[in-house]
N, C-alpha and C positions, 0 to 999 in steps of 0.2 A: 389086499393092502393091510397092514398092520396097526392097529393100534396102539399109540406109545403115549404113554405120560410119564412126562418129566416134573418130580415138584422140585421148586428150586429157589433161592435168593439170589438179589442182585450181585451183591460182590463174590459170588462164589467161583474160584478159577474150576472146582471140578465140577460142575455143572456145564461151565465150558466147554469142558475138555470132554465131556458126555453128548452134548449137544454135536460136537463137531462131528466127534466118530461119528452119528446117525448122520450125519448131514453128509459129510465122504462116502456114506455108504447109500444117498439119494433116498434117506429118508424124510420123510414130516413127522413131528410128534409135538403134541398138543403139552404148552409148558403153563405149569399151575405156578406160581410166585407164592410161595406160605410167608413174606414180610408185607405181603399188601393186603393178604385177606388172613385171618385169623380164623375164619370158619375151613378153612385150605390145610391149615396147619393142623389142628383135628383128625380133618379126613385120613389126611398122610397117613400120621400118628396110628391112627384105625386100622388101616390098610398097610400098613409097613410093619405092623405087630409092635411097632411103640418107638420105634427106631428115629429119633429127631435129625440126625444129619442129613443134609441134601447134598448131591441130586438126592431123590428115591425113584424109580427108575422100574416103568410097569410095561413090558407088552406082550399085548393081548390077554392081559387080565392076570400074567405071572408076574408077583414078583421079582424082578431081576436083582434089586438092590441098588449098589451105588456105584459111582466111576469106577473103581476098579474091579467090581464085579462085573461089571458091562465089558470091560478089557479084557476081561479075565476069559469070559464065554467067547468071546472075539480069538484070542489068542488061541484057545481050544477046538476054534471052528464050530463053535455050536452056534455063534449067534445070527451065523446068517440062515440055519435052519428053521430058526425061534422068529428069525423077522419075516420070514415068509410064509409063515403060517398065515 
């Protein structure tokens, strides 16, 4: 099973649009909110190499990026190799 975290804000439609893809593809992935904790937003920040936009978009300990880097592995067919790890 794979380990996903999604950090993300409330109004965000591509956070959305991230979420759904894993979700059509019968994933779970554990979503961080960085507007409700401020210690979240840090982490990200740490872990994204400084990158503020959300989603930020981790699994199993790879960075993947953002929505359209998530599409983007998708499209290329890598990403169901990366979720099955």
């Amino acid at each position: 099973m794979s380990d996903i975290i999604i950090y993300s804000k409330n109004t965000c439609p591509y956070c959305v649009k991230a979420k759904g893809l894993l979700t059509r593809k019968g994933k779970t992935y554990k979503e961080i909110n960085v507007e409700l904790d401020a210690n979240a937003l840090q982490e990200m920040l740490a872990k994204s190499g400084g990158k503020r936009t959300v989603p930020q978009i981790f699994i199993n300990g790879t960075h993947v990026g953002g929505c359209d880097d998530l599409y983007a592995l998708d499209a290329e067919g890598k990403l169901d190799a990366l979720l099955a790890a």
